[in-house]
C-alpha positions in Angstrom: 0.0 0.0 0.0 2.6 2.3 1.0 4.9 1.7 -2.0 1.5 2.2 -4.1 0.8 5.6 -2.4 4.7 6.8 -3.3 4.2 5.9 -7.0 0.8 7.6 -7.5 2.2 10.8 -5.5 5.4 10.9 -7.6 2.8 10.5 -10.2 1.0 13.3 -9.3 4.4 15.6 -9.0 5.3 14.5 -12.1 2.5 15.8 -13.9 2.4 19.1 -12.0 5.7 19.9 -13.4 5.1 19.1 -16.8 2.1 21.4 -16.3 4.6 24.0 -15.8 7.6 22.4 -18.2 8.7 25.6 -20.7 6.3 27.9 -20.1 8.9 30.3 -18.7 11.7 31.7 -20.4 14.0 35.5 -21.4 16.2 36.2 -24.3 18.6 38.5 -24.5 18.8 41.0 -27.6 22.2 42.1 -26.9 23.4 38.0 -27.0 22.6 38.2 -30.8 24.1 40.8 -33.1 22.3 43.4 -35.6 23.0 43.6 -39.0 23.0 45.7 -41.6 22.2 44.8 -45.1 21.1 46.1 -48.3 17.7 45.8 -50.1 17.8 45.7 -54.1 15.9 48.3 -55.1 13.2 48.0 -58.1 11.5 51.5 -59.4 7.5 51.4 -59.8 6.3 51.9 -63.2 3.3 52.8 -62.3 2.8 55.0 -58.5 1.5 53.2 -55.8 -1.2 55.6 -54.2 -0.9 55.2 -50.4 -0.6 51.7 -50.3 -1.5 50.1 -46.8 -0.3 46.2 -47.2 1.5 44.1 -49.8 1.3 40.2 -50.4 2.9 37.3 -52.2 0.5 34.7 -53.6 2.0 32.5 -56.2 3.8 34.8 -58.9 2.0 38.0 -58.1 2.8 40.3 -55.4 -0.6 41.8 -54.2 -0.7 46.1 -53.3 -3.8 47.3 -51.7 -4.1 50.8 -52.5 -8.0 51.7 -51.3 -7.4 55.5 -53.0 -7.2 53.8 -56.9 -10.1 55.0 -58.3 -11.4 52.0 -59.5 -9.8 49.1 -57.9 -8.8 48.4 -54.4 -5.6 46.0 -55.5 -2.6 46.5 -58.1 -1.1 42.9 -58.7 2.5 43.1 -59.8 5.1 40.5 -61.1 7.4 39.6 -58.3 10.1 38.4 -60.8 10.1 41.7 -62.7 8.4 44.1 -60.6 6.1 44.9 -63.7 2.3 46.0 -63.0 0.3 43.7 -64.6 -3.8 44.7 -63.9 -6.1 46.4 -61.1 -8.8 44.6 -59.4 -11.2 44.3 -56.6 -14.4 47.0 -56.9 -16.4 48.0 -54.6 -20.2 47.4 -54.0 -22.8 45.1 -54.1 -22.7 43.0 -56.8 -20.9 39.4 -57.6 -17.4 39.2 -57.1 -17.7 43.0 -55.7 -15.9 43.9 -52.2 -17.1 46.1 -49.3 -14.7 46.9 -46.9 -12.0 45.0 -47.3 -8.9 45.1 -44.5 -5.7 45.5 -44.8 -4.6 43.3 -41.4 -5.6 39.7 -42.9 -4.3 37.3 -45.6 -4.1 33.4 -45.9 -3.2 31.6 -49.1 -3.3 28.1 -50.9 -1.6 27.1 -53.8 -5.1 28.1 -55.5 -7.1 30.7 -53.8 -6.1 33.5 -51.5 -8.3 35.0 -48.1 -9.2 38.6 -47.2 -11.0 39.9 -44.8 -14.0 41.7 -46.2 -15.7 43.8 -43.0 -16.8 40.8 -41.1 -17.0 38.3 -44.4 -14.1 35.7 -45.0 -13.9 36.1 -48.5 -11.8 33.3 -50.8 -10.7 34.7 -54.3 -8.2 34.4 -56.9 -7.7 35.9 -60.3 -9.4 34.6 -63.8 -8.8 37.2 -66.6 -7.5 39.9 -64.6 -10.1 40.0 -62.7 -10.6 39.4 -59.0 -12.9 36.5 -58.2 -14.9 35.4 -55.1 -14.7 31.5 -54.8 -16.8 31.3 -51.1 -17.6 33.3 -48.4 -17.4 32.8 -44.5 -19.5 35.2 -42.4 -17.6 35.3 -38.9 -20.0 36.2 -36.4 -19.1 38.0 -33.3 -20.7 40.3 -30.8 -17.7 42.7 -31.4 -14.9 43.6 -33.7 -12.8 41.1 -35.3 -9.3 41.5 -34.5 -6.1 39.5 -35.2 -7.8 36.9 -37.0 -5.7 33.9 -37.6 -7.1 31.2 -40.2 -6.2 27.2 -39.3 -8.3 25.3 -41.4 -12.2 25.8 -42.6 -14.0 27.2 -40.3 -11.2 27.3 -37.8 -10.0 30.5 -36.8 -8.3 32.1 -33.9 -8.5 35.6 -33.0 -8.2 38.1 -30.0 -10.2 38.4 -27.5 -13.4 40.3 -27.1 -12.6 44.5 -26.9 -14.6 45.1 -23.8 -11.8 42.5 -21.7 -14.6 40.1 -20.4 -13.4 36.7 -22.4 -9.9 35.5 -22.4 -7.3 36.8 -24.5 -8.0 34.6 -27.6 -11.5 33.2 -28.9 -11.6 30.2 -31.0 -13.9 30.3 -33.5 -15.2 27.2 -35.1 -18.2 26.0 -37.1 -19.8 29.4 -36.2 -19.4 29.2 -32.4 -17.0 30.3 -30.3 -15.4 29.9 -26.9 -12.2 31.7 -25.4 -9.3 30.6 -23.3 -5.9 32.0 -22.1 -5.5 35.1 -19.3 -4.0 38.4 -20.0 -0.8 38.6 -19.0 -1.1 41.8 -17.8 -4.6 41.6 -15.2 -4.3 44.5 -13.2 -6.2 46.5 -15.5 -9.7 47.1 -15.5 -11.4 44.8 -18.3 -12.1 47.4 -20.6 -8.4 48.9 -20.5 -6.9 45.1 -20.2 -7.3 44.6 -23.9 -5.6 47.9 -25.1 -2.7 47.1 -22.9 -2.7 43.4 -23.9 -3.1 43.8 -27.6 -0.9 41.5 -29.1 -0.2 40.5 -33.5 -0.7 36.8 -33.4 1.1 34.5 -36.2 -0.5 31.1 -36.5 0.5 28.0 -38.7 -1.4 24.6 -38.5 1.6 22.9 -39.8 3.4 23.8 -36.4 0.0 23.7 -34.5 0.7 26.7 -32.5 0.1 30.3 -32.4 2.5 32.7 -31.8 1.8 35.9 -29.7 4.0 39.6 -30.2 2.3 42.0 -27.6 2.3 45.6 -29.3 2.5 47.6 -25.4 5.5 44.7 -23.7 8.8 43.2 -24.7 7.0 39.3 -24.2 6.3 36.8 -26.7 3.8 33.5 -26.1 2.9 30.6 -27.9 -0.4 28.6 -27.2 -0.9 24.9 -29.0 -3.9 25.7 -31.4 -6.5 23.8 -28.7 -5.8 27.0 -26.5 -2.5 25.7 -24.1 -0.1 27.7 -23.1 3.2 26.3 -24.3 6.0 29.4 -23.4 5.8 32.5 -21.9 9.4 34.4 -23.6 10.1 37.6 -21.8 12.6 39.8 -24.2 15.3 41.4 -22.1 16.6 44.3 -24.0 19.3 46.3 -22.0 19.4 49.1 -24.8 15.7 49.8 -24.6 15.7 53.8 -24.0 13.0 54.7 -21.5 9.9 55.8 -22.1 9.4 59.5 -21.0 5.5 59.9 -21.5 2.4 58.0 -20.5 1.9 56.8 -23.5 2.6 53.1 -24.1 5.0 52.8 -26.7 4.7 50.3 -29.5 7.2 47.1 -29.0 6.4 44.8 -31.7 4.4 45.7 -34.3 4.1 45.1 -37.8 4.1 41.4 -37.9 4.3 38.9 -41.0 4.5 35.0 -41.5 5.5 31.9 -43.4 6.1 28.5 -42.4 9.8 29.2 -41.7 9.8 32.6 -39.7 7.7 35.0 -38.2 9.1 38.4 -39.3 8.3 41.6 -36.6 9.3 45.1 -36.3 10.9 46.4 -33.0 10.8 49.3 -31.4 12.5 50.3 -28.5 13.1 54.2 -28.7 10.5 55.6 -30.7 6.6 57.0 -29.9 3.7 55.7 -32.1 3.9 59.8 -33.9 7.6 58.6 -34.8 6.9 55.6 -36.1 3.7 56.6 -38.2 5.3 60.1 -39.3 9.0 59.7 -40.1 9.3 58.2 -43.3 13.2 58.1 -43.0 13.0 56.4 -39.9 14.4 52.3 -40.0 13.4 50.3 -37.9 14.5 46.5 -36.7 13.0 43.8 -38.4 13.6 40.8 -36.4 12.9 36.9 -37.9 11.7 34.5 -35.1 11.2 30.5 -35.7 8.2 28.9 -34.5 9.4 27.8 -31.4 10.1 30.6 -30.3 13.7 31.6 -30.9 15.0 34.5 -32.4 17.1 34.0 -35.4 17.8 37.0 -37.1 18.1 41.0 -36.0 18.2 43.0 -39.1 18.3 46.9 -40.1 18.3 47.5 -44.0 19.7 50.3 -45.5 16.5 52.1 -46.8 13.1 52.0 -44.3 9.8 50.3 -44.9 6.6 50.4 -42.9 4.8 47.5 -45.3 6.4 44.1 -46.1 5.7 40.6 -47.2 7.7 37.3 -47.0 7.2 34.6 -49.6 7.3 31.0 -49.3 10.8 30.9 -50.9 11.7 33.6 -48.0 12.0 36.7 -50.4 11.5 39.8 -48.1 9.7 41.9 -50.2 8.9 45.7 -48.8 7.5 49.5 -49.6 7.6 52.8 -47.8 4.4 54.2 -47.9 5.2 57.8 -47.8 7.8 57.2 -50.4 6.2 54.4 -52.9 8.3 54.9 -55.7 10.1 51.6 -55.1 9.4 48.0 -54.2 12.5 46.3 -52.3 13.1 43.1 -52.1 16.1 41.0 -50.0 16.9 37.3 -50.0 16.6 36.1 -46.6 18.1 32.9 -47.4 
């Protein structure tokens, strides 16, 4: 009996600390040196007007520029930089948009995904023309932020605005349930999401999300059933600090593919800097999916909009200065 009682309480002590097995850890900046490199720079032949995001899908990169007249995307060759055709009206008929966002993209080898006001649209191009293949309607009592497509009709995205859920909502089949706390609870539940916000990366393949929090130097990843796999708290000794009561972006800016999660960092700068300063380069940092950071990068020429392909081809714009498309080969 005895020995029986010491196996099932080693048992239990086992299990409590695999309940807590890498959920803690810091990095260092300083242990992993900056460099600087140079884009290759490729003239527009055709001005991009105030373009807010650019993608890759297959051999087109996608611009949305909402101020074109009649479109709301310029598709471009990524081999030669050429513009090849507009697309994407607005309204109510087929294959017409309403609002699309500029803050959501998924691709196949077939189709892309926007985010079309609260509408999951998938589309590709047939004659130069964009095409809607299906819609999802993604219903929630609140904004839809950080949406982060798994499969169909599997989604993760942030929690709800007003603080009251957990920090993520899963979203499946057309209902929805939340899990994970803020790391940050102090904060009255209305104010707890603002200071919580977070851009989320998420990749099936690797079944995990991965968390950047916009307001703190802290990264987390959650398995895709809503775990909490590592809590990484960035240590950065050359942070400069902050002199007003406003909370400074940290990570923001974030892009994915199944090899890295590429960020921008910011650790001297207020949000008017960062949103007004079109000479002003930043850090663009490449994580892996587990977590560790690989590379810490400034290029020679700064970008506020970027993309990374499958063949990890950096490709980037400045939007107050869109005369040229950059592109750098990460590999």
């Amino acid at each position: 009996m005895r020995t029986r009682f010491k196996l099932y309480l080693c048992g239990i002590l086992f299990l409590l600390c695999c309940c807590d097995e890498y959920k803690k850890d810091s990095i260092c900046l300083q242990d992993i040196e900056v460099e600087q490199l140079s884009f290759k720079l490729y003239p527009t032949d055709s001005l991009l007007i105030y373009p807010l995001s650019i993608n890759v899908w297959q051999n087109y990169l996608i611009i949305m520029e909402p101020k074109l007249k009649d479109s709301i995307y310029s598709i471009w060759d990524r081999d030669d930089f050429a513009h090849l055709f507009s697309c994407g009206r607005k309204g109510n008929g087929p294959n017409e948009l309403i609002n699309p966002r500029c803050d959501y993209y998924a691709s196949t080898d077939s189709s892309f995904f926007i985010l079309d006001s609260d509408i999951e649209r998938e589309v590709c191009f047939e004659d130069k023309t964009l095409v809607i293949k299906r819609n999802n309607d993604i219903t929630l009592p609140d904004a839809i932020n950080q949406l982060v497509r798994l499969e169909d009709d599997y989604y993760i995205l942030a929690g709800l605005t007003n603080g009251s859920t957990g920090e993520h909502i899963i979203y499946k089949n057309g209902g929805y349930s939340s899990f994970g706390e803020f790391p940050r609870k102090s904060e009255n539940e209305e104010r707890r999401f603002f200071t919580n916000y977070k851009l989320t990366a998420g990749d099936v393949a690797h079944d995990c999300i991965c968390d950047f929090y916009l307001h703190q130097n802290l990264i987390r990843i959650y398995d895709i059933k809503g775990n909490l796999l590592k809590h990484i708290q960035v240590i950065d000794n050359a942070c400069v600090p902050s002199t007003s009561v406003e909370l400074r972006p940290v990570f923001h800016e974030l892009k994915f593919n199944s090899k890295y999660i590429a960020v921008l960092y910011n650790n001297k700068y207020s949000t008017e800097e960062i949103y007004s300063d079109e000479k002003l380069i930043q850090e663009l940092q490449l994580w892996n999916w587990k977590g560790e950071l690989k590379k810490r990068i400034c290029f020679d020429f700064p970008f506020d909009i970027y993309a990374i392909s499958e063949d990890d081809i950096l490709y980037a714009v400045n939007s107050g200065r869109p005369d040229y498309i950059y592109t750098y080969d990460l590999k």
